[in-house]
C-alpha positions as CSV (number, residue, x, y, z in Angstrom):
1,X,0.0,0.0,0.0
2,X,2.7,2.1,0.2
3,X,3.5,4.8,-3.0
4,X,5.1,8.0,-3.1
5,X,8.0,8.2,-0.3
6,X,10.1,11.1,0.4
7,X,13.3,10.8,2.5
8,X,16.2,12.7,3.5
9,X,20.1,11.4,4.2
10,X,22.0,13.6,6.5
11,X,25.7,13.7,6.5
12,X,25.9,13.1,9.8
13,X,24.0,9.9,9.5
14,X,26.5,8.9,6.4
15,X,29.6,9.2,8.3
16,X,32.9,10.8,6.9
17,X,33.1,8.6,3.9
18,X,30.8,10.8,2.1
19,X,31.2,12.1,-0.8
20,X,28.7,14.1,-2.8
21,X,30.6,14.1,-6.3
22,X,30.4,10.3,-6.1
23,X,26.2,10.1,-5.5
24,X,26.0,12.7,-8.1
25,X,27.3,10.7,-10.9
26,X,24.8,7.5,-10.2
27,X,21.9,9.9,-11.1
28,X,20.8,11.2,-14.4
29,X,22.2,15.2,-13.5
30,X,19.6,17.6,-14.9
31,X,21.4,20.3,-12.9
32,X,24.1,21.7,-10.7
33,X,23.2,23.6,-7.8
34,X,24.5,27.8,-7.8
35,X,24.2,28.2,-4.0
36,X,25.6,25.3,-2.6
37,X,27.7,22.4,-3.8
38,X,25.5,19.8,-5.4
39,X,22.8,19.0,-7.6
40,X,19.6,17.0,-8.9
41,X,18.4,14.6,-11.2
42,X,16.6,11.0,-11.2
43,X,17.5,7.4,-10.8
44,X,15.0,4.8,-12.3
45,X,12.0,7.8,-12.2
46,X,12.6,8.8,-8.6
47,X,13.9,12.2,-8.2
48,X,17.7,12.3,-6.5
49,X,19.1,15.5,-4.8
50,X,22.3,15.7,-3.7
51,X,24.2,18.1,-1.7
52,X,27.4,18.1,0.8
53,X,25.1,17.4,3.6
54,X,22.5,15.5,2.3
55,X,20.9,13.1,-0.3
56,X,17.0,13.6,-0.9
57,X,14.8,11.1,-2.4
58,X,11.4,11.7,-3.6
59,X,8.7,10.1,-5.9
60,X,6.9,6.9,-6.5
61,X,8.9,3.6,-5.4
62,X,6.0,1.6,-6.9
63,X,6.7,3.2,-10.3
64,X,10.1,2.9,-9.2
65,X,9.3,-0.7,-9.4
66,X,6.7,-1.6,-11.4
67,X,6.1,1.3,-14.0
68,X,3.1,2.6,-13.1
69,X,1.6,2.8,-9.4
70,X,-1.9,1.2,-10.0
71,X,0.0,-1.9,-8.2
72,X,1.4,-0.5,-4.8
73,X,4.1,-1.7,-3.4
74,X,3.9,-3.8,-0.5
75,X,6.2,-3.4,3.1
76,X,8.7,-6.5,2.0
77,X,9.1,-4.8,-1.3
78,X,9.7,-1.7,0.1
79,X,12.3,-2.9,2.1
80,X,14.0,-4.3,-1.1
81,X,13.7,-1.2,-2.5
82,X,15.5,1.0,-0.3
83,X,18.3,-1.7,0.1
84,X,18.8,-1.6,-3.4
85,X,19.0,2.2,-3.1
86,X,21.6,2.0,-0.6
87,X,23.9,-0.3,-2.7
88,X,23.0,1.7,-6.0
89,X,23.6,4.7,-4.3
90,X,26.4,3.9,-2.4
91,X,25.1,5.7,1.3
92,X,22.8,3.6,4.1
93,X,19.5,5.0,2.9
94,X,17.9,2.9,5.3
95,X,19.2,5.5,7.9
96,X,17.3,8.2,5.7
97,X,14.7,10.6,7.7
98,X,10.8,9.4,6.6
99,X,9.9,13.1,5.3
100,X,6.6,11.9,3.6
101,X,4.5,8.9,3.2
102,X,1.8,8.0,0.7
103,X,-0.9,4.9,1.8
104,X,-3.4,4.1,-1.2
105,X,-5.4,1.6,-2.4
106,X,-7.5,0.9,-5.4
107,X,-11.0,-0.3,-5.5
108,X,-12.4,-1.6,-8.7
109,X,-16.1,-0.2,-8.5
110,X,-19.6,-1.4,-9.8
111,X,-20.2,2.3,-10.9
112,X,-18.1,5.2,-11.8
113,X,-15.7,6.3,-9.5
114,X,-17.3,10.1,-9.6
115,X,-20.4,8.8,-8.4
116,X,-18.8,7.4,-4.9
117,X,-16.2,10.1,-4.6
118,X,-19.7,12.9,-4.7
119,X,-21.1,11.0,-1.4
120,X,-17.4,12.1,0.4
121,X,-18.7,15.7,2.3
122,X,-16.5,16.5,4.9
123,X,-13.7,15.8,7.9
124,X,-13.7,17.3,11.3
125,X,-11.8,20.5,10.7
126,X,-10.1,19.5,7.9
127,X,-10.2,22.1,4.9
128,X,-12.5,20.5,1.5
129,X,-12.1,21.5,-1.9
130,X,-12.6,19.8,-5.7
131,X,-9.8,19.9,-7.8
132,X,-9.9,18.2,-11.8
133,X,-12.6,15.7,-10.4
134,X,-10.1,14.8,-7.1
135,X,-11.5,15.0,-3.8
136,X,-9.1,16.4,-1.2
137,X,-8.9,16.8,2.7
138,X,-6.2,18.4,3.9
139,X,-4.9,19.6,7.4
140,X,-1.6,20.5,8.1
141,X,-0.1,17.3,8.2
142,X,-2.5,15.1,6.2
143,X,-4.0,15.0,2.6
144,X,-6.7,13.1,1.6
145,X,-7.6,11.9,-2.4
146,X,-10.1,10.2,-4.0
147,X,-10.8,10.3,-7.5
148,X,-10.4,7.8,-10.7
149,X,-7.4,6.2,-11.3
150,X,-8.4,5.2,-14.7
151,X,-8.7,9.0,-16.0
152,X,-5.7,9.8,-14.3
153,X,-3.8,7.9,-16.4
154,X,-5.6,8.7,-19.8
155,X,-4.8,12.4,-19.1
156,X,-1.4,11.5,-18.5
157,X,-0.8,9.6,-21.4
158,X,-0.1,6.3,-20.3
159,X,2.3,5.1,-22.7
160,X,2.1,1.1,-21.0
161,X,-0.1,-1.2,-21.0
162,X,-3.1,-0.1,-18.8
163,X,-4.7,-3.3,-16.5
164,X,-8.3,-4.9,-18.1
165,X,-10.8,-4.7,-16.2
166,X,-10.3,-1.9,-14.4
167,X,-12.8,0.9,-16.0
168,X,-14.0,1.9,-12.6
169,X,-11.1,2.0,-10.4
170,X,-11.5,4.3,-7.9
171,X,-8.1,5.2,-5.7
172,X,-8.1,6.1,-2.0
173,X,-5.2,7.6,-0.9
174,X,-3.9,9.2,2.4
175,X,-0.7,11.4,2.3
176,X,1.1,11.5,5.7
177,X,3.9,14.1,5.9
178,X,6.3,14.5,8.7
179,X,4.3,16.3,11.6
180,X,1.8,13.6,11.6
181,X,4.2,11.1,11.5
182,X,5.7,12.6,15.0
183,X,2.3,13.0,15.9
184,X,1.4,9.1,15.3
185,X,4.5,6.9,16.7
186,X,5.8,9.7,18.8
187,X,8.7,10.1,17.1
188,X,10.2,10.6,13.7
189,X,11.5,7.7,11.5
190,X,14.1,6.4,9.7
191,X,13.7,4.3,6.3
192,X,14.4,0.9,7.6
193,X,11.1,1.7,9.8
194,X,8.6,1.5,6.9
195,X,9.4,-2.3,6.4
196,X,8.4,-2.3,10.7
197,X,5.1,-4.4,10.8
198,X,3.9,-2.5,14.0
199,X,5.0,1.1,11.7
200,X,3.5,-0.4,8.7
201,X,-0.1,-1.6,9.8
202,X,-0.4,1.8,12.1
203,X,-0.1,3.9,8.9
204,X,-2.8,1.4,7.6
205,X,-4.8,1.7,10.9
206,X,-5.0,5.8,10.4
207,X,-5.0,5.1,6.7
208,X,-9.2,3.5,7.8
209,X,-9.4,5.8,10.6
210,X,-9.7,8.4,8.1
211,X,-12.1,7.1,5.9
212,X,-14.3,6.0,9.1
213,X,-14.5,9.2,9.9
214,X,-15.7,11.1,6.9
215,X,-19.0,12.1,7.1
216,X,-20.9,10.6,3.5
217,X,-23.6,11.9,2.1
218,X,-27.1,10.3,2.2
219,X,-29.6,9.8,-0.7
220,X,-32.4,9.4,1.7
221,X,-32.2,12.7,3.5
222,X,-33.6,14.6,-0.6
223,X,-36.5,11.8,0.0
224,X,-38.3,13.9,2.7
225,X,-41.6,16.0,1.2
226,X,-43.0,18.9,1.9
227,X,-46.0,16.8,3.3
228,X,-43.3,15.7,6.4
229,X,-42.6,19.4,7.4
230,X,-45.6,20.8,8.5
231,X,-43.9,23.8,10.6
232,X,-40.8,26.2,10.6
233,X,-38.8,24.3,13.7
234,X,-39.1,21.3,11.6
235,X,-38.0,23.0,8.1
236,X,-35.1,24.7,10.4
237,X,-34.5,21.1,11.5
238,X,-34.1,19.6,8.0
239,X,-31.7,22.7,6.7
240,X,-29.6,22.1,9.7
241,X,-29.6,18.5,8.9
242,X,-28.5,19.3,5.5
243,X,-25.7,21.5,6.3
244,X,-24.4,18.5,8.5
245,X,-23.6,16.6,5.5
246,X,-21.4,19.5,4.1
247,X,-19.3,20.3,7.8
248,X,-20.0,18.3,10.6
249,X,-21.8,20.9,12.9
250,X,-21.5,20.1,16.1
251,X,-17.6,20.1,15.6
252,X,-17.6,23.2,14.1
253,X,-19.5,24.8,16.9
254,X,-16.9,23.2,19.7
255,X,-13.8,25.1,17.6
256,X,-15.8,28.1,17.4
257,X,-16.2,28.1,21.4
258,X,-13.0,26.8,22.3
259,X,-11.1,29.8,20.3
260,X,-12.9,32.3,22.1
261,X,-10.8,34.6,24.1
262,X,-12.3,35.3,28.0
263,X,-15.4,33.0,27.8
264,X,-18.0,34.1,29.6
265,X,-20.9,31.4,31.7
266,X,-23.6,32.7,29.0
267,X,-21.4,31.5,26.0
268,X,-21.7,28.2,27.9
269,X,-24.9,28.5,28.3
270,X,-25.6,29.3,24.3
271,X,-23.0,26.3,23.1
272,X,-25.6,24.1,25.5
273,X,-28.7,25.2,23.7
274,X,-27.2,25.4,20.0
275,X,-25.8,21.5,20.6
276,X,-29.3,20.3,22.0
277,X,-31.0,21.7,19.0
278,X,-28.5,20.4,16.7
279,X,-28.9,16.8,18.5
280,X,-32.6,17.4,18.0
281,X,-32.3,17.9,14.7
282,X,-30.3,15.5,13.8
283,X,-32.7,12.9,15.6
284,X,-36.0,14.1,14.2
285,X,-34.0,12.9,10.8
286,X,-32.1,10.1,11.7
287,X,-34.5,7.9,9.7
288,X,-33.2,10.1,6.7
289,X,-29.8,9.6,7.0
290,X,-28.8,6.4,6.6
291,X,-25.9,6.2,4.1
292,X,-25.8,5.8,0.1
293,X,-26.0,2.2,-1.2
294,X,-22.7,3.4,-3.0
295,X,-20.7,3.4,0.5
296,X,-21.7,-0.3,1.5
297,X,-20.3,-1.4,-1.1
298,X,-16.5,0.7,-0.7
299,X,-16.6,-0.4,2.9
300,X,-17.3,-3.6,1.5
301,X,-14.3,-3.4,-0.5
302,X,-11.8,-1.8,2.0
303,X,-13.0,-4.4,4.7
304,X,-12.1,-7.8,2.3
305,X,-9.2,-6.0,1.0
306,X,-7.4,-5.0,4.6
307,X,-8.8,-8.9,5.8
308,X,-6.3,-10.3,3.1
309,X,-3.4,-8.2,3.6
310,X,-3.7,-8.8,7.0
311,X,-4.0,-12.5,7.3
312,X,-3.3,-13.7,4.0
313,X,-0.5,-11.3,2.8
314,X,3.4,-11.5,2.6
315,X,2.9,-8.4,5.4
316,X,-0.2,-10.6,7.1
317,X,1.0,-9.2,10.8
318,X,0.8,-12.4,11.9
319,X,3.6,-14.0,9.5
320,X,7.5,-13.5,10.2
């Protein structure tokens, strides 16, 4: 599950052996550096910068592998990778800083990917926007995608052979960067980490955690009639409902309230009032709310597809 990978080689974790000039001329050089000694290029599609004090990789390692990243790489093969980086290379990349982490999957659907990603409406705080038919999330330390593999790759211009059966392939993908990382395991990590089962299934672990908690839109909450709201509470109750499904309300309201400065007993008092009537609301609806039959079926998906990898997998936890 793992994809794009970023990581970062000190000199002080290469020891005095190191020599820049001799990295630099393993890579395809695109350029030299004018401010410091050094420069950048690629090595088998990943991206390779080098300076006196450090070597930075960056990119795709299941392109790196395989050509394309509709196949992710799994943790073994990771570990493969960044060994044969190290002897390619000629430094310990396994001692590299972990800078970024991509987790994705892909999910061939029954429908069009667009139709699943439109259910996706928000995340806690997290900021939502559209982007060329993607779907992002983002905080400061986490990105969330979703959108259609498939289409990606058309618009690229996919020069390989692209897989059969695959028309509806819809890609789920969680970008960790290195204050979430800290934030996770308590501490940064090194490269030989990633192939860590314990470090490996707890980016997977957050990977669902994220999807669990995105609120999805439900079909059933357009089927209520005009014949079901007979007064103006109840049509209040049903717009408040509705703006749920684009930011989750009652969140919002607690962030709102916490950032105030000098809080007073009467703002309090109003945050009590404003979440009963939202928990009212969202009751008097609840019947309404149930999810889209599109969901089922990616939780479906995700569930059968985490059961293999985790007991059926070369990184099932359970195997050595």
């Amino acid at each position: 599950m793992y994809d794009t990978i970023i990581l970062r080689l000190c000199k002080e974790d290469i020891g005095d052996e190191y020599n820049y000039e001799k990295v630099l001329r393993k890579i395809d050089k695109t350029c030299t550096f004018e401010k410091t000694k050094g420069g950048c290029g690629y090595y088998n599609g990943l991206r390779i910068s080098v300076t006196e004090n450090r070597v930075l990789c960056a990119g795709s390692f299941s392109k790196f592998q395989k050509g394309n990243n509709v196949h992710l790489i799994s943790m073994k093969q990771c570990k493969l990778i960044i060994k044969s980086l190290s002897g390619q290379l000629g430094v310990p990349m396994e001692k590299a800083d972990v800078l970024m982490v991509d987790i994705a999957e892909n999910f061939v659907m029954e429908k069009s990917p667009e139709l699943y990603i439109q259910k996706m409406r928000s995340l806690g705080t997290f900021s939502s926007n559209n982007w060329e038919n993607t779907k992002y999330f983002s905080s400061r330390g986490t990105v969330i995608r979703f959108y259609n593999k498939m289409e990606e790759l058309r618009q690229k211009r996919h020069r390989g052979s692209l897989p059969e059966g695959m028309e509806n392939l819809l890609r789920y993908e969680v970008r960790f960067k290195r204050r979430k990382i800290r934030q996770m395991f308590g501490r940064g990590l090194k490269a030989s980490d990633l192939y860590n089962k314990d470090i490996y299934w707890g980016f997977i672990s957050e990977w669902l955690g994220c999807f669990d908690d995105i609120k999805k839109l439900p079909d059933s909450l357009f089927n209520v009639t005009f014949d079901q709201i007979k007064t103006q509470r109840e049509m209040e109750d049903w717009c408040i409902c509705l703006a749920n499904t684009v930011v989750n309300l009652p969140e919002l309201v607690k962030q709102v309230f916490k950032c105030r400065e000098n809080p007073r007993d009467s703002d309090r008092q109003y945050h009590k009032r404003l979440q009963d009537r939202l928990d009212e609301a969202l009751a008097r609806y609840q019947d309404y709310m149930t999810p889209s039959d599109l969901i089922p079926e990616l939780i479906r998906k995700i569930e059968e597809r985490l059961t293999w990898r985790f007991e059926e997998s070369t990184d099932a936890y359970e195997k050595n």
